[in-house]
C-alpha positions in Angstrom: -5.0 40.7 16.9 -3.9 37.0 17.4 0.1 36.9 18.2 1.0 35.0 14.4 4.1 33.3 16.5 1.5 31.6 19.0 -1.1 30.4 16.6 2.3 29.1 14.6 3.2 27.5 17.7 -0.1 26.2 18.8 -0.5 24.5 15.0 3.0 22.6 15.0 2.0 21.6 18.9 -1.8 20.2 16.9 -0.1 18.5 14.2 2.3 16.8 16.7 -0.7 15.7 18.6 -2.7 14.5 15.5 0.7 12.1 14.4 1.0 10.9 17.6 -2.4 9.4 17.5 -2.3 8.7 14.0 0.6 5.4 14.8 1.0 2.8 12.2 -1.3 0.3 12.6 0.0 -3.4 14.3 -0.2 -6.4 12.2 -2.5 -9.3 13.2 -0.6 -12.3 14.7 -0.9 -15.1 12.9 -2.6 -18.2 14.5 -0.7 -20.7 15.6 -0.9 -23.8 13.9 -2.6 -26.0 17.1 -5.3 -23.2 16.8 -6.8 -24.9 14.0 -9.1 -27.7 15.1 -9.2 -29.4 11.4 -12.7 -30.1 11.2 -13.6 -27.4 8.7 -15.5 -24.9 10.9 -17.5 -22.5 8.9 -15.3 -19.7 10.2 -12.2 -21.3 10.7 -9.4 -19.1 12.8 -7.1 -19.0 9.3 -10.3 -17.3 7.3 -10.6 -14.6 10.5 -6.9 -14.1 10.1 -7.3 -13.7 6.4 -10.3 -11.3 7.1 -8.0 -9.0 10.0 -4.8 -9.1 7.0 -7.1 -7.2 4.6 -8.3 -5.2 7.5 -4.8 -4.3 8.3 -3.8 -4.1 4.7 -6.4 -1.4 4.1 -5.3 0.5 6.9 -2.2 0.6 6.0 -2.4 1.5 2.9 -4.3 4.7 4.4 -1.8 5.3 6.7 0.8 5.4 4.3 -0.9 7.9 2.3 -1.2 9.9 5.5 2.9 9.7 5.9 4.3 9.5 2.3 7.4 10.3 3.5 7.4 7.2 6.1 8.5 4.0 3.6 7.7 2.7 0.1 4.3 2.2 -0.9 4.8 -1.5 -2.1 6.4 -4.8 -0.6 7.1 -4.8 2.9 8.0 -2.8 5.7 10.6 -4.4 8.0 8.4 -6.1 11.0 5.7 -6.8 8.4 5.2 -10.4 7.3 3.0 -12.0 4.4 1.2 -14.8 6.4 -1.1 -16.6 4.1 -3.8 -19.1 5.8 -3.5 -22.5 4.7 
């Protein structure tokens, strides 16, 4: 029979593991202003910024119901910023 204290052990040491891996995700760095050309490119860098936000929103969301316990669900997180494109 399995020692119960080892596979207790062995669990807590996988879970560690698992939230180690599992990090919040980063936020996408807003372009910089001189980025922008100005001559209304089809995909200009402010609507792939837009696109990574809701990437990063979405996966943060998930993250945080992964880790309830790790900040409020709503507004922001200190670090976090609301950059809208122009």
């Amino acid at each position: 029979m399995v020692d119960r204290y080892r596979l207790l052990q062995r669990a807590v040491e996988f879970i560690a593991m698992i939230n180690a891996i599992d990090s919040l995700p980063r936020q996408p760095q807003a372009p910089d202003p001189l980025d922008c050309c100005g001559e209304g490119c089809v995909r200009c860098i402010h609507d792939i910024h837009e696109e990574a936000m809701h990437h990063y929103n979405y996966l943060l969301a998930a993250w945080k119901l992964r880790h309830p316990g790790a900040g409020p669900m709503s507004g922001t997180d200190e670090g976090e910023r609301e950059d809208k494109p122009r």
